[in-house]
N, C-alpha and C positions, 0 to 999 in steps of 0.2 A: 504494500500500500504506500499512498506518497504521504511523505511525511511533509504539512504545509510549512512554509519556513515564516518565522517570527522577523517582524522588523525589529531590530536591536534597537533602533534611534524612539521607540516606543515605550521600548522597557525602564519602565521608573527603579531609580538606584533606592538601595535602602535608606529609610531614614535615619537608623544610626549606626555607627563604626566603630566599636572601643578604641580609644585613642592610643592603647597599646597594642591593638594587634599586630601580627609582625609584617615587618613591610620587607623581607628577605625571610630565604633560605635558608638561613646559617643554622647550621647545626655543629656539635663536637665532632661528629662524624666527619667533618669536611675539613681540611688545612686553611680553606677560602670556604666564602659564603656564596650560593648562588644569589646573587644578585639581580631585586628585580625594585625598582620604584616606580613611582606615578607616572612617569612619562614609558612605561612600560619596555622598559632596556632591559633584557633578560640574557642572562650568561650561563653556560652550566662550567665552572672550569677544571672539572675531572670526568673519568668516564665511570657512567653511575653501574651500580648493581643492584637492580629493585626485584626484590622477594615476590614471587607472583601468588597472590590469596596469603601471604604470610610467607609460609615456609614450602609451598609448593602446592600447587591447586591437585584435587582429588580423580583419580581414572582408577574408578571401581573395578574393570575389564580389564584392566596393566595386570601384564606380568612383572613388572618392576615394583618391587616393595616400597620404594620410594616414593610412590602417586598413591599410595594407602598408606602414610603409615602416621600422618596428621592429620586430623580432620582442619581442611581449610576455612581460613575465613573466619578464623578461632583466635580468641586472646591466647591461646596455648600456642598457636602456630604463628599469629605476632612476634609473642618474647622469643620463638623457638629460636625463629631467621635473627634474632636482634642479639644472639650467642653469637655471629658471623660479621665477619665483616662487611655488612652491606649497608646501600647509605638510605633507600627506602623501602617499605613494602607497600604493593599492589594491594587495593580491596577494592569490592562493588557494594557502594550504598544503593538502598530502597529509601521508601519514605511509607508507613505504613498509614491506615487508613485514620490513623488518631493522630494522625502528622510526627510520627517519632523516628527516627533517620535508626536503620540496620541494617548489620551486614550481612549478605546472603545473596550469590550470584546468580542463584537460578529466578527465573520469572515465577514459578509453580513450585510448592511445595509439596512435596508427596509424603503420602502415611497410608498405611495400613490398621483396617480395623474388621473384628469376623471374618478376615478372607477377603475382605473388601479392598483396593486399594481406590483414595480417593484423590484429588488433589485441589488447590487453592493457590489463587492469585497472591503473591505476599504482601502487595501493594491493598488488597481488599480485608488483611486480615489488622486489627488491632493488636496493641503490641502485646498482650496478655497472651493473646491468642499465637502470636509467631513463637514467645518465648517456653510456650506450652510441647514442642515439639524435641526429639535428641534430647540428651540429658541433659537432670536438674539441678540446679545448687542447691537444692534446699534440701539436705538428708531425707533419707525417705521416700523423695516424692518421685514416680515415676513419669516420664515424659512420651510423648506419642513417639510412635517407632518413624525413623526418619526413611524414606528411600529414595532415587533418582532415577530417571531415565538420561539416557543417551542412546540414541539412534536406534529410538523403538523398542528398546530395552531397559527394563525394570530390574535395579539392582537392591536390594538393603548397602542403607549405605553402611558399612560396615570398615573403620581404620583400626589400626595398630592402639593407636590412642587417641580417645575421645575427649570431645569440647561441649560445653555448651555454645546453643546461639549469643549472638550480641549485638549492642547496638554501637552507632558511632560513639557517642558520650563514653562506654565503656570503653572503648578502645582510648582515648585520649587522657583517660583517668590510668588505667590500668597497663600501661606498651610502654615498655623502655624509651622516655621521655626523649633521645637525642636520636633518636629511630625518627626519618619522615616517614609521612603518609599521602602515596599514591590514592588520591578519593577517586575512584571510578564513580560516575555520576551514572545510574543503569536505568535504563527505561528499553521498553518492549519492542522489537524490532519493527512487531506488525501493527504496532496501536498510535495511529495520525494525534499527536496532542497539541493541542490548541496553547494558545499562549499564556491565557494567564492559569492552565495548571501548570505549566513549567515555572514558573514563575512564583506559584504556591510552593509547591515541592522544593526549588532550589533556595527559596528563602530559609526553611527551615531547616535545611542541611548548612547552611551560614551561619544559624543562629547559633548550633551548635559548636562549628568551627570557630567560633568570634569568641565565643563565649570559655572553650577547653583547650584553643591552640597553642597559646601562651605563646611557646618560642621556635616550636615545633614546627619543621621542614614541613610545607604542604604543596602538592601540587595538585589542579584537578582535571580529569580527561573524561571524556566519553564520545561513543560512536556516533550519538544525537546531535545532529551535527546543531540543530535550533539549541539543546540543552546547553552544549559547548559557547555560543554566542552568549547566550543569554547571562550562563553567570561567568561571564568576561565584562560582562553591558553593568551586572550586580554587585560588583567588587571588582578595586584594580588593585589590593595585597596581594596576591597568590598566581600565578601563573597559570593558564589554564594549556591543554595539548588536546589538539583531534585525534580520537580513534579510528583508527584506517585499517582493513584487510588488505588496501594496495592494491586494490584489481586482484588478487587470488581467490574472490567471493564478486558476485554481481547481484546487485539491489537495486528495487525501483526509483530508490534514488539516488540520481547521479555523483551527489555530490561524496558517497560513499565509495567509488568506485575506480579511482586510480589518485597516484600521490599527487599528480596536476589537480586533482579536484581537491584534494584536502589542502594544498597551499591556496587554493582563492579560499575555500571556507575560514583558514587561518588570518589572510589579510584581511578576506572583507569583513570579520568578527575583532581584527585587533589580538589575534590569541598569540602565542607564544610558542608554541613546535605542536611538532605531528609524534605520536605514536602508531608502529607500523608493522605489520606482520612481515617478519624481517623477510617471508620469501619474498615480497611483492616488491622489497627493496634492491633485491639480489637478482630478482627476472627484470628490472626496471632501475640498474646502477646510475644512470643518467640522469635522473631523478634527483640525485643526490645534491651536483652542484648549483641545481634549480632553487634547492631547499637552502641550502647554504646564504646564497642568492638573497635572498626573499629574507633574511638574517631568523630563522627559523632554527631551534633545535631540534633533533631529531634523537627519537629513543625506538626504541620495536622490540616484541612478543613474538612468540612460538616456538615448537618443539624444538627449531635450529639453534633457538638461544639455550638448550640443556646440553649444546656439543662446542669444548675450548677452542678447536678451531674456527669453528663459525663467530663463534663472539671474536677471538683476535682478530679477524678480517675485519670486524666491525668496527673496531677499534682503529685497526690501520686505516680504512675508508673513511674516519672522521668521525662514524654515530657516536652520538655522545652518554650510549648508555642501554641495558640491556634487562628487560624483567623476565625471571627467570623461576624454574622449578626444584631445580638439584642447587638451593643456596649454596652449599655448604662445598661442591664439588665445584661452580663458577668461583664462586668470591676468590678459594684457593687458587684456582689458572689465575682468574685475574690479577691476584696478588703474586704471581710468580712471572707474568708473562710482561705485565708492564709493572716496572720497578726499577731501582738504579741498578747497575749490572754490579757497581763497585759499591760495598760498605763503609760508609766512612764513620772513624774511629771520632771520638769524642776527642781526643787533640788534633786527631785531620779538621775537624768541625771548626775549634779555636783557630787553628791556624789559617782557615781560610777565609774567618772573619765569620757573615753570618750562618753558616754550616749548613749551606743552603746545596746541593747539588740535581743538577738536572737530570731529572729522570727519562732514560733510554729503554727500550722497549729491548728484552730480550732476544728477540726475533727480529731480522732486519730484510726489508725488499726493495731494491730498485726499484723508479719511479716505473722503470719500464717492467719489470717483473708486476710489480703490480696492476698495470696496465692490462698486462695480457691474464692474471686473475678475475679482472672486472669485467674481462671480454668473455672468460669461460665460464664463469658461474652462472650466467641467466640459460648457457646450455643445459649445463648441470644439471639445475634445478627445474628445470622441464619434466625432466623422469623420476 
């Protein structure tokens, strides 16, 4: 369905700002702070590694224990990634029907009862009713059995280790405070929303973030490409990124369907980079210096960003960063791949004044070597 698009120049700013919210990035996590002010000049100047659902999103049907072995999307699986060296984690806000911002990425919540399985809108359910579902904090109490579908298939959701659900408030209260937070802003692929619900909805996900960010790295994205505008149009703190497949997915709307289309929705909203499903970057390298261009950061998702060669290319190509599923198995490459080659000692430090040394990437390619990488991968990845 088409999704109608919202004039931004319509959407009314909120009427208040806490005067302390944070006007940058900076976290301890970072040497420098991504820097972002009112006049919207946004920097990343490290290459990021953001935790996807937390500690790595759930694939019930994996043979890989590592896609069960957190339940995603979890305060458990927040702190887990926040053990590693990464600088944010990935989550998808809802807004529930009592207007309370949670995290939970699927549209539909599925349970079983008598043999029955049923399911519900989460955006239809009150938040009593979401946090009734997976287990409970409250000793004793049992919670409706959780399950999921993927491609027609009904699984119990079933990890290693379970979480309860939550909401954003909780996350901001309870996450290793110098951890950013990737907010995916989530709305229904197939449901056309009119403006001022986007407008209900994204206020109240502000309210909360205005209100528990304190100092805390935020950035917000999502594939909606009107939701994206919108809270760009509602707040100029926080940087916001379009969600993009890249053309490796086609939708009825265009502006979802190649990275040319996500840099007009980036300029003509005023946004800040694109997030990208890294094949659509890798069949479509060219793209690149377009985005560059257009002074655009660039970050990208999928299964290629759980493999250290495909993130170092990323890295050499310039992307400025990579959300990922195996934390713990990335962060380490990253930390091995780009770093100083040479250790300097705490009197090499002194003696060189501010004990500052540039950091060399492990791995080294000619311009022209790399050239001819950039030219074989959009093969590659064809098959």
């Amino acid at each position: 369905m088409a999704l109608k698009a919202v004039h931004v120049s319509d959407v009314p700013n909120l009427d208040q700002v806490p005067e302390n919210a944070s006007l940058s990035l900076y976290s301890t996590r970072f040497s420098k702070g991504l820097e972002l002010n009112r006049a919207s000049s946004f920097r990343i100047p490290k290459f990021l590694v953001i935790g996807h659902r937390g500690h790595g999103m759930n694939i019930l049907q994996s043979s890989d224990s590592r896609m069960k072995a957190i339940k995603e999307n979890s305060i458990l699986s927040f702190n887990s990634a926040a053990k590693f060296p990464i600088d944010f984690i990935e989550f998808d806000v809802q807004v529930t029907k009592d207007d309370c911002p949670v995290i939970f990425h699927d549209d539909f919540i599925l349970s079983e009862e008598n043999g029955t399985v049923f399911e519900k809108r989460v955006t239809e359910l009150c938040l009593a009713e979401f946090l009734c579902y997976g287990p409970q904090r409250e000793a004793g109490k049992e919670g409706k059995c959780l399950l999921r579908k993927k491609d027609g298939k009904i699984d119990k959701w079933n990890v290693e280790t379970d979480d309860s659900l939550c909401t954003l408030e909780e996350a901001f209260q309870k996450v290793e405070p110098s951890l950013g937070f990737n907010i995916e802003l989530k709305f229904d692929d197939n449901i056309v929303y009119q403006p001022d619900h986007l407008i209900h909805v994204l206020q109240f996900i502000l309210q909360v973030v205005f209100e528990f960010a304190k100092d805390r790295p935020i950035i917000f994205s999502s594939f909606q490409p009107d939701a994206a505008q919108v809270i760009r149009k509602l707040q100029n703190n926080y940087p916001v990124f379009f969600l993009t497949n890249g053309g490796t997915e086609l939708y009825y709307d265009v502006r979802r369907n190649s990275l040319e289309e996500a840099i007009k929705v980036c300029l003509e909203g005023g946004l800040q980079g694109i997030v990208s499903e890294i094949k659509g970057v890798f069949r479509n390298p060219g793209a690149l210096p377009k985005i560059k261009d257009s002074k655009l950061s660039l970050l990208t998702f999928g299964k290629l960003n759980n493999v250290p060669e495909a993130v170092y290319m990323q890295h050499l190509m310039g992307i400025d960063g990579v959300i990922v599923d195996f934390v713990q198995e990335i962060s380490q490459a990253v930390g091995d791949m780009i770093k100083p080659v040479k250790a300097v000692t705490a009197e090499e430090s002194l003696s060189e004044g501010n004990g500052e040394t540039e950091a060399r990437s492990k791995l080294q390619f000619s311009q022209q070597e790399l050239s001819f990488l950039l030219k074989l991968i959009p093969e590659l990845i064809q098959h």
